[in-house]
Each structure stands twice: as C-alpha cells, then as structure tokens.
Backbone as a chain_set.jsonl record, in Angstrom:
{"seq": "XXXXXXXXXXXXXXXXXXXXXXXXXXXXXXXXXXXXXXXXXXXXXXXXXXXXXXXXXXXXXXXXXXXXXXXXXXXXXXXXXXXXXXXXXXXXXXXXXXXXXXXXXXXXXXXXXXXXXXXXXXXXXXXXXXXXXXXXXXXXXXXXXXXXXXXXXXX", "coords": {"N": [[3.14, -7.873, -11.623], [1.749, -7.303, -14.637], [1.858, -5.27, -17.471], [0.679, -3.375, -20.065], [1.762, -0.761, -20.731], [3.187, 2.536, -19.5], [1.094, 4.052, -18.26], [-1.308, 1.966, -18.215], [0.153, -0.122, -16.143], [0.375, 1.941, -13.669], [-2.372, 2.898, -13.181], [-3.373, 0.159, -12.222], [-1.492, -0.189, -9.887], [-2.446, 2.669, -8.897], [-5.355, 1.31, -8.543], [-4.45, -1.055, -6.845], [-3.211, 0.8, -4.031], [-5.802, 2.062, -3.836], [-7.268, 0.034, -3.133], [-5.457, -1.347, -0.968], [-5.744, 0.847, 0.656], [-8.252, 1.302, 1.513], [-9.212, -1.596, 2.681], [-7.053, -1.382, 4.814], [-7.949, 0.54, 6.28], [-10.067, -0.463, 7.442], [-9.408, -2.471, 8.64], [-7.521, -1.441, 10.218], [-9.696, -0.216, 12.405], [-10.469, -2.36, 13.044], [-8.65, -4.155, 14.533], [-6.995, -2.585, 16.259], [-6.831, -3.369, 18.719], [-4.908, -5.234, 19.261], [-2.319, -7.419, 19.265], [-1.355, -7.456, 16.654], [-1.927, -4.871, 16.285], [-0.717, -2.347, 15.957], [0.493, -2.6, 13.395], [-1.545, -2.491, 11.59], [-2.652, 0.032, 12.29], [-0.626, 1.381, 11.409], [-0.263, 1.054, 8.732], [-2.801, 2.231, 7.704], [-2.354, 4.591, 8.245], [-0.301, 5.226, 6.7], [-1.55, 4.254, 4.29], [-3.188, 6.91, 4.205], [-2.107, 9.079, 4.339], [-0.534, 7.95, 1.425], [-2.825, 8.77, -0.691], [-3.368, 11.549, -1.237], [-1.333, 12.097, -2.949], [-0.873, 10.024, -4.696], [-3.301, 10.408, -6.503], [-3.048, 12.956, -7.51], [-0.457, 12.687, -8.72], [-1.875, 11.192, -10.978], [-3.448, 12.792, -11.871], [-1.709, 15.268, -13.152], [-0.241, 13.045, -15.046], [-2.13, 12.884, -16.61], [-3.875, 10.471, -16.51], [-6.23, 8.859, -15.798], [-8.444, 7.186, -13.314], [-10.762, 5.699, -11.737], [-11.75, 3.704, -8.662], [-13.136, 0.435, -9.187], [-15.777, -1.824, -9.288], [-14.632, -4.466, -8.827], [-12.25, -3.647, -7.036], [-13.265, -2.166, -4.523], [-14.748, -4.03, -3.648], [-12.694, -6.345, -2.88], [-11.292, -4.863, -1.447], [-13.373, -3.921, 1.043], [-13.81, -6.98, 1.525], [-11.133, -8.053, 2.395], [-10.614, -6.508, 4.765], [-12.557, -7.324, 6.176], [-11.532, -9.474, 7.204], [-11.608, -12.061, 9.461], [-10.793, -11.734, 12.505], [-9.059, -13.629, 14.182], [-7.64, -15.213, 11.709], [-6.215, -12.545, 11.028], [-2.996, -13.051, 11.53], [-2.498, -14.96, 9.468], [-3.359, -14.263, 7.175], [-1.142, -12.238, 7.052], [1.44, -13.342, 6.857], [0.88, -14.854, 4.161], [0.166, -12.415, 2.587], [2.468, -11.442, 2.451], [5.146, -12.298, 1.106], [4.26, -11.704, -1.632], [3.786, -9.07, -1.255], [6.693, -8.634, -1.72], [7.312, -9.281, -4.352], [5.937, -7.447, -5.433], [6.66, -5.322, -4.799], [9.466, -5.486, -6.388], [8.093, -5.448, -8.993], [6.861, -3.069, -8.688], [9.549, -1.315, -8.92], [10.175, -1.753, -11.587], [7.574, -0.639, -13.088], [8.363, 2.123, -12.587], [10.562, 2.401, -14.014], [9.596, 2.729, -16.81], [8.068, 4.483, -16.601], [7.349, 8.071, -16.798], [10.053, 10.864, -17.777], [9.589, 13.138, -16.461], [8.383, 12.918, -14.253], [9.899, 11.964, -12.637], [10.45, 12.58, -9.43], [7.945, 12.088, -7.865], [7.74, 9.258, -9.425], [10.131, 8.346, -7.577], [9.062, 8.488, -5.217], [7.336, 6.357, -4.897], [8.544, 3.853, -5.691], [9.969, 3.782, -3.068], [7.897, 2.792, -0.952], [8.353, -0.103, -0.775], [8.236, 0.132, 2.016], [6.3, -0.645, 3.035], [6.658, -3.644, 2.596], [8.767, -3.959, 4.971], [7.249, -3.128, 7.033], [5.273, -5.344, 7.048], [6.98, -7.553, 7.647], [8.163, -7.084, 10.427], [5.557, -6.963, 11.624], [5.164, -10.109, 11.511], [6.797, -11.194, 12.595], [6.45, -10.459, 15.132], [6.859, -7.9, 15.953], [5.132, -5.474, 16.051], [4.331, -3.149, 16.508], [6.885, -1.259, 15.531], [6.115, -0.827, 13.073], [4.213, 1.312, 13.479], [6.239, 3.291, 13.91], [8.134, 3.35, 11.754], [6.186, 4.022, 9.609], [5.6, 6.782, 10.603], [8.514, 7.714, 10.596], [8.431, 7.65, 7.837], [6.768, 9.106, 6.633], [7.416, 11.705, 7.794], [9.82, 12.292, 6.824], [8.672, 12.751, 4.001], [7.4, 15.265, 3.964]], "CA": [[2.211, -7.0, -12.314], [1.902, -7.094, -16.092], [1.004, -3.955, -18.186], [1.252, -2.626, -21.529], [2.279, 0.911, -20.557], [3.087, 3.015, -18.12], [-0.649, 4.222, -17.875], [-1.77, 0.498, -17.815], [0.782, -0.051, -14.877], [0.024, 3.153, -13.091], [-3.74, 1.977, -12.867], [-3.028, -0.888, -11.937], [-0.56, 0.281, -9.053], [-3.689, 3.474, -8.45], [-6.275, 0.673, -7.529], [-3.563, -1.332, -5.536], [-3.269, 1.982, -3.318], [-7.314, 1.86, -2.82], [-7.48, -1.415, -2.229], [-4.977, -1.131, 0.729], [-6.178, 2.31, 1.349], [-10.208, 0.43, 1.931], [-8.997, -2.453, 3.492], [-6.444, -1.021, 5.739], [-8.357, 1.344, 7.222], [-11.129, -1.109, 8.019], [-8.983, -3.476, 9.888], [-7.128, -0.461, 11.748], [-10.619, 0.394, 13.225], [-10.864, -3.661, 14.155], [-8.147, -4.579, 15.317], [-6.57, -1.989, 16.889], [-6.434, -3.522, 20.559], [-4.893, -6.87, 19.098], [-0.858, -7.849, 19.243], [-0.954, -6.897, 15.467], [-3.273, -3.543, 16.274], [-0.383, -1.33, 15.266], [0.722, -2.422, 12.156], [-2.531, -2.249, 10.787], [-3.212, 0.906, 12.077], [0.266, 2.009, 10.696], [-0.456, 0.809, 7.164], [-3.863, 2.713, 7.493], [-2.071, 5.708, 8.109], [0.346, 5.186, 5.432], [-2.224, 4.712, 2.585], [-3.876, 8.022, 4.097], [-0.882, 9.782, 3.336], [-0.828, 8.029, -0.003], [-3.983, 8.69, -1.688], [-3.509, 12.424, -1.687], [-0.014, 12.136, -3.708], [-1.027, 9.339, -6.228], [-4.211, 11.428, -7.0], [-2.069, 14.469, -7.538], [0.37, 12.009, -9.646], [-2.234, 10.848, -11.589], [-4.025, 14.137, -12.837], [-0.966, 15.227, -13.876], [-0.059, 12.283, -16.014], [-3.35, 12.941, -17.175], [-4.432, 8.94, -16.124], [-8.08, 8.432, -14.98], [-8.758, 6.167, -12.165], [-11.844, 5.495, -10.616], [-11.586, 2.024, -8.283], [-14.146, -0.285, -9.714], [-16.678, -2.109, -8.194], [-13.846, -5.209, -7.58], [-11.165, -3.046, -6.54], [-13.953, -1.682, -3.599], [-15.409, -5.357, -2.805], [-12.017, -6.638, -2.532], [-10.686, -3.853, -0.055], [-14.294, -4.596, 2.043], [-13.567, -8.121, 2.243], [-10.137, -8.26, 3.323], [-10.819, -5.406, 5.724], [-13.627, -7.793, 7.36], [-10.87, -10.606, 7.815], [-11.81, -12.321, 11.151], [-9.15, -11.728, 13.459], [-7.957, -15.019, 14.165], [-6.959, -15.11, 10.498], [-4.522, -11.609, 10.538], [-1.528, -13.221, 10.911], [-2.549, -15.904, 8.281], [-3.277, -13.384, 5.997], [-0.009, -11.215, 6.565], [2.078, -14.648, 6.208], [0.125, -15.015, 2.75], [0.534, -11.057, 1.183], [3.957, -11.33, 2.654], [6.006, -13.186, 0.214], [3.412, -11.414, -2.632], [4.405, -8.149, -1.542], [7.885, -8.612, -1.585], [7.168, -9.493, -5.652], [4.723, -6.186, -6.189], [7.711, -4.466, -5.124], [9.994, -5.66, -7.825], [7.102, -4.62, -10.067], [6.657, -1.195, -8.965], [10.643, -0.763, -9.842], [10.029, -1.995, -13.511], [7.084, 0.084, -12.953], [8.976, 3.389, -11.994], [11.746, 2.426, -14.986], [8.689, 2.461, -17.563], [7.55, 5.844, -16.074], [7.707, 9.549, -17.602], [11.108, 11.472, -16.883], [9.322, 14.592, -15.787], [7.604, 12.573, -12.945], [10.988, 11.163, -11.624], [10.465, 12.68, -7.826], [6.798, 11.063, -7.844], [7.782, 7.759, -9.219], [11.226, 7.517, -6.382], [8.457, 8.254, -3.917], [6.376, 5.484, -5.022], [9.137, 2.664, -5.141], [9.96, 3.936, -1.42], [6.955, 1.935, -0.607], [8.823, -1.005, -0.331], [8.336, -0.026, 3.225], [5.792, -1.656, 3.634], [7.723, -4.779, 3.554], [9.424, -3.632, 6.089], [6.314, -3.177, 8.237], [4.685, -6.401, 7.305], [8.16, -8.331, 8.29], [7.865, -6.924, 11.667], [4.471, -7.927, 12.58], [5.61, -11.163, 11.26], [8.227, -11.752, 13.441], [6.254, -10.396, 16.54], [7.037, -6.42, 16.491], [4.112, -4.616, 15.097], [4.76, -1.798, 16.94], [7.688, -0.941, 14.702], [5.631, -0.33, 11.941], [3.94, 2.489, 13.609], [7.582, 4.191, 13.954], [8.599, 2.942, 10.196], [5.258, 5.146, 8.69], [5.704, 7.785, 10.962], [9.851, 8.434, 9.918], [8.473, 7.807, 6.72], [6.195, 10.632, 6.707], [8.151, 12.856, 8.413], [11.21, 12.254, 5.677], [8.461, 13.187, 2.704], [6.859, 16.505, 4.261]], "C": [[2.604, -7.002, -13.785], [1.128, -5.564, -16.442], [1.999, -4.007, -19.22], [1.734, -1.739, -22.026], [2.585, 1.265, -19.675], [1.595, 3.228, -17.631], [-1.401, 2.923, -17.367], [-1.54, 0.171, -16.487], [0.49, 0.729, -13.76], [-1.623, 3.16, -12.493], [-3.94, 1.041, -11.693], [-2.362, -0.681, -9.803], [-1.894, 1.226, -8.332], [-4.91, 1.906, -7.818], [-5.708, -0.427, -6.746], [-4.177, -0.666, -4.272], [-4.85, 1.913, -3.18], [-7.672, 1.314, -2.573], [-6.931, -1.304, -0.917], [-5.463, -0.132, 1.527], [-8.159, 1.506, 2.537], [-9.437, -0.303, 3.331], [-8.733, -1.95, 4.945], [-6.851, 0.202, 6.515], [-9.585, 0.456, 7.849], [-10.505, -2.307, 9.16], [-7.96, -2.766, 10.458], [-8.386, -0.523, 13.081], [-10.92, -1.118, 13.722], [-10.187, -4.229, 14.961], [-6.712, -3.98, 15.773], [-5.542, -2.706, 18.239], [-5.632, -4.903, 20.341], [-3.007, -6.513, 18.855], [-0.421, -7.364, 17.621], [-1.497, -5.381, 15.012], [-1.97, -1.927, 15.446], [-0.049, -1.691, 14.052], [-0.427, -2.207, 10.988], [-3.014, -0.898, 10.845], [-1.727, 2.354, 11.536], [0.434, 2.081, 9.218], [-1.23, 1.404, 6.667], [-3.186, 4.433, 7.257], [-0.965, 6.33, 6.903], [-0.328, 5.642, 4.015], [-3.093, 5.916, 3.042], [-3.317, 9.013, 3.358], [-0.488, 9.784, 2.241], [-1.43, 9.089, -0.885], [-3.731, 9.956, -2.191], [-2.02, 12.505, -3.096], [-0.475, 11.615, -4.85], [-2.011, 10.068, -6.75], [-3.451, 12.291, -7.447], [-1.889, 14.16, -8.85], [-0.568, 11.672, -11.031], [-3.127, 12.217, -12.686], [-2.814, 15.001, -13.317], [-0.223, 14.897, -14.741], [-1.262, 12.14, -16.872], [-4.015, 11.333, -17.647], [-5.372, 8.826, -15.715], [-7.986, 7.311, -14.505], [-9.801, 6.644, -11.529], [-12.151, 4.206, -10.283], [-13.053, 1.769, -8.999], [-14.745, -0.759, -8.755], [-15.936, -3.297, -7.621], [-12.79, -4.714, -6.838], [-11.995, -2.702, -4.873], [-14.547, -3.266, -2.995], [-14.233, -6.116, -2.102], [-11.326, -6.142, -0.841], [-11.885, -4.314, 1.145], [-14.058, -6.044, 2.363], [-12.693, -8.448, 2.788], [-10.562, -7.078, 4.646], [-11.72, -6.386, 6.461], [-12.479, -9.396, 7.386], [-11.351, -10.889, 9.345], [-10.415, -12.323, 11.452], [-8.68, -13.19, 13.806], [-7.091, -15.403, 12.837], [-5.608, -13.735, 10.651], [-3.834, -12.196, 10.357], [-1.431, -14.032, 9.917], [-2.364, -14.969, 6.999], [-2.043, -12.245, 5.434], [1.139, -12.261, 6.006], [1.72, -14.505, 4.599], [0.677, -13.773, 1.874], [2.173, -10.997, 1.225], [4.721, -11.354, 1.147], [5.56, -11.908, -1.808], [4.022, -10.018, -2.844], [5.456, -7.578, -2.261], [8.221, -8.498, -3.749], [7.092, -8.286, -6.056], [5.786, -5.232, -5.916], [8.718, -4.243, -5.874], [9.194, -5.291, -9.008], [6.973, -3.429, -10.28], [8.015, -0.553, -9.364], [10.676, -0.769, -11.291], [9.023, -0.717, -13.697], [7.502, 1.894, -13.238], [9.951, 3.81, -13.405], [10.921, 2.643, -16.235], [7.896, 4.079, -17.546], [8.357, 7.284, -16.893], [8.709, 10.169, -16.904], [10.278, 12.346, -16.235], [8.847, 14.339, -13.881], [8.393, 11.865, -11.863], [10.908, 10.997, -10.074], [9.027, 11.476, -7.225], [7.502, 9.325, -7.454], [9.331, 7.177, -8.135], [10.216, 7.1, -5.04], [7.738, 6.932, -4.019], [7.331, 4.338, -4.733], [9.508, 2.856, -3.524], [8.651, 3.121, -0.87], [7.106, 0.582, -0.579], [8.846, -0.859, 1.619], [6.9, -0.694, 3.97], [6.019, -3.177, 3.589], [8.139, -4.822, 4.63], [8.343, -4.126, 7.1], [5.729, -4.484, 8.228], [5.853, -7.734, 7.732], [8.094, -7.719, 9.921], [6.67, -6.952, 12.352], [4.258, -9.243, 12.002], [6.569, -11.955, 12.289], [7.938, -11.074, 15.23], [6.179, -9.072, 17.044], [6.755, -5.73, 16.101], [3.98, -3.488, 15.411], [5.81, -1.101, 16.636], [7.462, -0.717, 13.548], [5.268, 0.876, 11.846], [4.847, 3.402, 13.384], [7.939, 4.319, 12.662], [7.586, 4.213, 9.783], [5.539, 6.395, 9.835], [7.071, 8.527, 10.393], [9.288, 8.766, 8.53], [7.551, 9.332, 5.894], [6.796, 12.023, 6.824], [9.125, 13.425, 7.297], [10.323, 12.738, 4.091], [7.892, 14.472, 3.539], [7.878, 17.573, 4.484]], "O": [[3.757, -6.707, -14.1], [0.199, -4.981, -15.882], [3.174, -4.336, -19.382], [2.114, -1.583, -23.186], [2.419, 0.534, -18.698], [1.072, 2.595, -16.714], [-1.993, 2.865, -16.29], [-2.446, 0.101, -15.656], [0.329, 0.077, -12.729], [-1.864, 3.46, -11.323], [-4.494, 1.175, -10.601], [-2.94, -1.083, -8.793], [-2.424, 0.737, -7.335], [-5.082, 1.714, -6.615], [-6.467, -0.85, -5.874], [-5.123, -1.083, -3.603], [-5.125, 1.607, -2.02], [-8.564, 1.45, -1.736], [-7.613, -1.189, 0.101], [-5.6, -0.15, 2.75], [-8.693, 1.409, 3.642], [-9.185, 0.136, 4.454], [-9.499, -1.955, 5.909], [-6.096, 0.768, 7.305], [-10.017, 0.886, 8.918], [-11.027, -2.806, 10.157], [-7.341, -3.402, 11.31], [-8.179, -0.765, 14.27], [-11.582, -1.219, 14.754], [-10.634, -4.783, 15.965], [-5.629, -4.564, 15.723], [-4.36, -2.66, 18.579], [-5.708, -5.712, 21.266], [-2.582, -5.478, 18.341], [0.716, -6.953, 17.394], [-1.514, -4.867, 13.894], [-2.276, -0.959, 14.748], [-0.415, -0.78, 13.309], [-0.243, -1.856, 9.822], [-3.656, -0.432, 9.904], [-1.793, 3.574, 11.389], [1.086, 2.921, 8.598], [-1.133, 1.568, 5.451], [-3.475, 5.225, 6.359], [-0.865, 7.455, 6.416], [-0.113, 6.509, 3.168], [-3.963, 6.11, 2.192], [-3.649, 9.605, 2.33], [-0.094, 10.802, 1.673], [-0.879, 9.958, -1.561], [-3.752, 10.027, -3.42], [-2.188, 13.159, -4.125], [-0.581, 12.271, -5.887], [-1.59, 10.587, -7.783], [-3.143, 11.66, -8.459], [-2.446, 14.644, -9.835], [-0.038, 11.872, -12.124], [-3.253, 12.336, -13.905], [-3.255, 15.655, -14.262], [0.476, 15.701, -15.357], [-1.319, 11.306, -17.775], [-4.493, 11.051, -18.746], [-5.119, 8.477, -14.563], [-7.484, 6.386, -15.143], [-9.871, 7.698, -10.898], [-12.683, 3.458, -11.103], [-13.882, 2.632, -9.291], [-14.555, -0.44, -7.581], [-16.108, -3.571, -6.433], [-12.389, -5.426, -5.917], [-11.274, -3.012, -3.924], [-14.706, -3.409, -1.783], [-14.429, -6.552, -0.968], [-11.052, -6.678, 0.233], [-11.493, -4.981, 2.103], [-14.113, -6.333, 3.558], [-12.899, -9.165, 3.767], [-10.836, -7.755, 5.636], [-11.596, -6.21, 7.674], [-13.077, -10.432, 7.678], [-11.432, -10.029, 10.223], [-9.372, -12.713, 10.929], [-7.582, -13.543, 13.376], [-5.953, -15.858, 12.952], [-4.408, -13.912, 10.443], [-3.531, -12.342, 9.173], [-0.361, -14.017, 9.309], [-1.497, -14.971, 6.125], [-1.867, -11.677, 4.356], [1.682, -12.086, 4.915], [2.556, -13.926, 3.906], [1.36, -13.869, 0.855], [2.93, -10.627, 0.328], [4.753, -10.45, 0.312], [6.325, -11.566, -2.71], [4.56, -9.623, -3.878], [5.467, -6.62, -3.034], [9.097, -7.826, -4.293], [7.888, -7.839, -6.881], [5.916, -4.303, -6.713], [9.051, -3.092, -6.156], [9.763, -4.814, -9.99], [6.941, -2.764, -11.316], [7.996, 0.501, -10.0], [11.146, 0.104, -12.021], [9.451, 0.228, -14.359], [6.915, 2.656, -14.007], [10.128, 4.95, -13.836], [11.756, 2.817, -17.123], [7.277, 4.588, -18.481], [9.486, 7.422, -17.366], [8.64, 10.224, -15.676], [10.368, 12.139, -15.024], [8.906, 15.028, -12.863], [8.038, 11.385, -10.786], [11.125, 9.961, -9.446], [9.086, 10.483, -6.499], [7.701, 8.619, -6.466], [9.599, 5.99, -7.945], [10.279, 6.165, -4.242], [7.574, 6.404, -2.919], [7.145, 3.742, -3.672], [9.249, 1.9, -2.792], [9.007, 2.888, 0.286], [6.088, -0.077, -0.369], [9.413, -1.677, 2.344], [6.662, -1.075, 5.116], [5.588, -3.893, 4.493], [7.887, -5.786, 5.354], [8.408, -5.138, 7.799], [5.581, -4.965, 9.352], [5.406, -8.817, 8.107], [7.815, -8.717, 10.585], [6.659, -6.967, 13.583], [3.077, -9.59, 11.969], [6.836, -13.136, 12.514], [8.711, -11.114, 16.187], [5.682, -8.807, 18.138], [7.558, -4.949, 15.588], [3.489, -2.691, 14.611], [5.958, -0.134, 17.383], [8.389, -0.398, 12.803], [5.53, 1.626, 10.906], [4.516, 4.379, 12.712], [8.099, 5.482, 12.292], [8.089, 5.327, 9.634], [5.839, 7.271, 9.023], [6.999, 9.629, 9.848], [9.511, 9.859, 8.008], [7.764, 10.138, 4.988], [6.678, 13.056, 6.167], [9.232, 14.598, 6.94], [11.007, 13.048, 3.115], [8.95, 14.421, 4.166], [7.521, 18.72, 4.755]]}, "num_chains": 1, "name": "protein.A"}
C-alpha cells in the first residue's frame, strides 16, 4: 500500500475493510456447505465485527469514507467467484495478504498517538493470515475458532 498520509492510508485500508466486508459476506452465504464453507463464513463474521470499529475510528480522525463505485463492484465480483475457483483465489490473496499486512504496520507507525488502542487493534488483523493459511492447508474450520477468540479477546 502506498499513501501520502495517514488519512490517505487510512482510506485506503477503510475501503479494503468494505471490500472484504461485501465480498465476504457474499461468499459466506455461497459457500457455506463447501470444505472451505467456514472460513468464509468466519471472515464474514470478522469484517462484521469490523465495520462498526473502523467507522467509529474514522469519525473520530475526522476521515470521510464512502466506498466508491469500484470498491462496491470489486467486493460483488469476488463475492460471485464460482466455487470451483475458492481455493484458487485464496492461493492467489494469500501471499498478497501476507504483504497488506506489513503495510498496515507502516500504516499503524504513520498513525495519530491518541488513536494508539484503535490502530494495535487494526494491525491484529494479521489474523486473517492466519485464517486464510488454514483453509489452505485443508482446516477451514479453524478459522471459525481464530474469529471467534478473536472477538471474544476485543469485547
């Protein structure tokens, strides 16, 4: 991720989060019943739990975000992945992720002191690595458990 600011970054990072938020709730509700059915519908429940936080985060940094019209086409089209593709496609963000998470630390280091608790919660989202390495390797039902501790440990 490049940016020119924190605000830039923070954007940037905000229509991330509704991209996955779109997506990942559209291919919870498809492929549920499928060998990869929980991690998708653990990622869904993840960015539910998001959205209300970064919203929060963001009207208090006084940042405006409203997804655009590719941030919303994007999320619809991955979300209509044909299922024989998933695991192609988690192979693929894999590696990508693993990057966007080194970003969101620069990210976080670039960020306003006052908002310190915010931006720890946000690099904690390296867990979804986590989850997309285990329905990688066959055990997508360990994702569900992963967002659930992870929940549990911010409330």
């Amino acid at each position: 991720m490049k940016f020119a600011d924190f605000a830039d970054g923070f954007r940037l990072e905000l229509a991330n989060r509704e991209f996955a938020r779109s997506a990942m709730t559209l291919l919870a509700a498809r492929a549920g019943g499928c060998d990869s059915g929980p991690f998708w519908v653990g990622y869904a429940k993840l960015e539910e739990f998001n959205a209300p936080r970064y919203r929060a985060a963001a009207r208090r940094m006084k940042i405006s975000f409203e997804p655009d019209w590719r941030t919303r086409t994007r999320g619809w089209l991955v979300g209509h992945t044909p299922m024989p593709l998933l695991h192609e496609l988690l192979r693929i963000a894999y590696p990508r992720t693993v990057e966007y998470a080194e970003d969101i630390r620069r990210l976080k280091d670039a960020g306003p002191p006052r908002e310190a608790a915010f931006l720890d919660y946000m690099i904690r989202q390296d867990l979804q690595v986590r989850m997309m390495h285990a329905a990688l390797i066959g055990t997508a039902s360990e994702a569900t458990a992963l967002v659930d501790e992870f929940i549990a440990s911010e409330r």
